[in-house]
N, C-alpha and C positions, 0 to 999 in steps of 0.2 A: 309425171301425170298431174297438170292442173287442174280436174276433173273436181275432187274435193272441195279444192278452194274455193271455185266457182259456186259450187250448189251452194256451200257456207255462207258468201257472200250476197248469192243469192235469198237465201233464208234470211239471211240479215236486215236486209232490204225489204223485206215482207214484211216485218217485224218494224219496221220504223216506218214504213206506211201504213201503221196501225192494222192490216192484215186480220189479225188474232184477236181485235177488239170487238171481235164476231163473236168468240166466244164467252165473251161476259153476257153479252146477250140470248146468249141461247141460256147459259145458266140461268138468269130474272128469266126466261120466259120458262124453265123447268122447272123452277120452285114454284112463281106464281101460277101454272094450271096444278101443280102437286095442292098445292092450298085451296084453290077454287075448286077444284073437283074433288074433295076429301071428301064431301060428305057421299057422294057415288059408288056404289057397290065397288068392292075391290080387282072384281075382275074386269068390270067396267073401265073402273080408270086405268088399269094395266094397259088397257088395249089400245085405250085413246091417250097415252103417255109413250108408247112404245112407237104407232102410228106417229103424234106427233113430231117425235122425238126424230124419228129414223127421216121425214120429211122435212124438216129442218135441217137436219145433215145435208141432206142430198140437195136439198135448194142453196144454201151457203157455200157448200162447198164446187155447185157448181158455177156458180156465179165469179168466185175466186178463180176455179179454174180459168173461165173463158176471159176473162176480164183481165184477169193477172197474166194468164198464159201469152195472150196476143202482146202485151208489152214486155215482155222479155227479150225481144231481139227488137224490136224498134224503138227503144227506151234510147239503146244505145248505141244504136244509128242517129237517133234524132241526137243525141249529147254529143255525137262525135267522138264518143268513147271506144266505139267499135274499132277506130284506126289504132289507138294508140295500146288495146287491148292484142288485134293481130300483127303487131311488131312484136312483142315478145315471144316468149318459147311456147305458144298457145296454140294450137291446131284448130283448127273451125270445129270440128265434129269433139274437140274437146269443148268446146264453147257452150255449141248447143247441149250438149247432153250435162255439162255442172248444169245451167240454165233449166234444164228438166228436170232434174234430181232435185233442185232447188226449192223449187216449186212444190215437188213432190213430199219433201220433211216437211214445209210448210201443212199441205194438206195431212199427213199424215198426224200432226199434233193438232190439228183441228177435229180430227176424226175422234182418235183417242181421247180429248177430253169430251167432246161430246158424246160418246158413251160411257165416258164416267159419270157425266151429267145424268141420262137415261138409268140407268143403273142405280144412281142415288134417291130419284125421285122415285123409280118402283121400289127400292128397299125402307124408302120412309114411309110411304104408303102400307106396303105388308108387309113389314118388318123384316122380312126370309126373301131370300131366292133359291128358285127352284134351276131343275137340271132343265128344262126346256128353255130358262132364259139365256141360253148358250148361245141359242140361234138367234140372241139380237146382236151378240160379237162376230157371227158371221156373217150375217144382215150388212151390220156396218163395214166388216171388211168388203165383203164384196160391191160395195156401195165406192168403199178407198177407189178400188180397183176400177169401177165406171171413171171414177176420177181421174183418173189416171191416163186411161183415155182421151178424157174430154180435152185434158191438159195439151196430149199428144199433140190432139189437131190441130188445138188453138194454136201451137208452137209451129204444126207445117203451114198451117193457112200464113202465120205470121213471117214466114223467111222469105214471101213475097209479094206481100199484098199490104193495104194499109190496114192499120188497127180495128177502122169503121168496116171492112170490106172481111178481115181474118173473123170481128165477132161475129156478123152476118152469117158468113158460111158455116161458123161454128156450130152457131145456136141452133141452123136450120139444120145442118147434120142431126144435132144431136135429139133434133123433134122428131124427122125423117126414123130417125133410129127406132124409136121408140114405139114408133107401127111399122118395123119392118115386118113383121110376121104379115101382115094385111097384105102386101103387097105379094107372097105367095099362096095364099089363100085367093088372091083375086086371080094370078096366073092360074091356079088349075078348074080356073070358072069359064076360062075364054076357049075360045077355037082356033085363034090363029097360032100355028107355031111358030111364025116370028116374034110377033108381042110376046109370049107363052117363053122365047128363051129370052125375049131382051129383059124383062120382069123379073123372069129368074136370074140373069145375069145383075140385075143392080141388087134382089135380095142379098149374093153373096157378095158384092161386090161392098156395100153401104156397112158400116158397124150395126149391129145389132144389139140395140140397148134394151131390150126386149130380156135379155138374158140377166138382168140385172133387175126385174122389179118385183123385189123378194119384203116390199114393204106390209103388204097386207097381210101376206104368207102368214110373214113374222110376228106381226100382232095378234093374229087370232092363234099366235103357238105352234103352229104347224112345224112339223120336224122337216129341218130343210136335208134334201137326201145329200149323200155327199158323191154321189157321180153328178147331180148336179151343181152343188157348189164349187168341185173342181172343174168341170166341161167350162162355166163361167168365167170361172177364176184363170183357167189358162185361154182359153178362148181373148178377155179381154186382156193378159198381159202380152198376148203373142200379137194381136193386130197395136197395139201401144206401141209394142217396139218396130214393127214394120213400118209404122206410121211416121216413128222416131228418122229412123234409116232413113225414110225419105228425104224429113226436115234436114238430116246431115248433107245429104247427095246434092238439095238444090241449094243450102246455103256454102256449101263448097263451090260452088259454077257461081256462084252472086258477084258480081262487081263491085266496090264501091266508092271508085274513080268517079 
């Protein structure tokens, strides 16, 4: 099973494209609004530290995803490395998924210190945490988990399209997603029952990123329930792996004669 190898080598490669060098910058931007807004009531800066905090996540790290994810199999097609990669004992579907796991450790220590950043700037602030700021570690997981996603697509858009063509579709999935609820709120406004199922067919058919924007939630404290943070949480790792499955199916049929 090369599976390991690949995601390792994968991570590796993240890491020496400076990847991570994202997260020095989140920490200067956590200390200095921790310093500029010191003198703002406490609960004040909690809210706009947790808010900023949690959206800085989700913006870097999607960025990373789609950006990074679409050059994972066209890196190494364009180097020619993909030939001499499938003459060894390497299966394609072993390929693409090190190649997504890869990516995946990456994001995952991008996550994890950036809520240790978040966590340090509200504990230098009010010295204590409380039992509510739980739900900025599940904020952020479930945020991994969008990522995770994001990653997916970028990886199936990428087993057959170019780089400029995989971020496109990516980005616009993942805007798409993001008002998928609108789009069955507008189906049950119309009359026609053809619109009325094709509407509803793309609502289920489109990711629903809708399920993941637990940023406000979480600032203003809200207890996030936990049928909803599980509904989410498997919700996005079951369309992730479907998504996945695909990328393996069409880069298994791919030529590259």
């Amino acid at each position: 099973m090369k599976v390991p190898l690949i995601a390792r080598n994968t991570f590796k490669e993240c890491v020496r494209d400076r990847v991570l060098y994202n997260l020095v910058v989140f920490s200067i931007l956590m200390i200095a609004s921790s310093l500029i807004l010191g003198a703002i009531t406490i609960g004040d800066v909690k809210q706009i530290i947790i808010n900023l905090g949690l959206s800085t996540l989700s913006i870097f790290g999607t960025l990373i995803a789609i950006f990074i994810g679409i050059q994972l199999v066209y890196k190494e097609i364009d180097k020619k490395t993909i030939y001499s990669l499938l003459t060894k004992p390497v299966t394609r579907h072993e390929f693409i998924l090190g190649k997504y796991l890869g990516l995946a450790m990456t994001l995952a220590v991008n996550v994890g210190v950036m809520l240790v950043g978040i966590y340090a700037a509200i504990f230098y602030l009010a010295h204590h945490l409380i039992l509510e700021d739980f739900n900025i570690f599940l904020g952020g997981l479930l945020i991994y988990i969008e990522l995770l996603l994001v990653v997916a697509l970028a990886l199936f858009f990428s087993t057959f399209s170019t780089p400029a063509l995989s971020a496109l579709f990516t980005f616009t999935l993942y805007i798409i997603g993001h008002f998928n609820a609108d789009i069955l709120i507008y189906a049950k406004t119309i009359n026609s029952p053809l619109l009325k199922g094709l509407l509803k067919g793309i609502y289920y058919f489109l990711p629903n990123f809708g399920n993941f924007q637990i940023i406000s939630h979480t600032a203003h404290g809200w207890l996030m329930p936990w049928q909803f943070f599980w509904y989410s949480a498997t919700y996005g790792l079951l369309y992730a792996s479907t998504v996945l499955l695909f990328s393996m199916g069409i880069f298994q049929k791919r030529n590259f004669k």
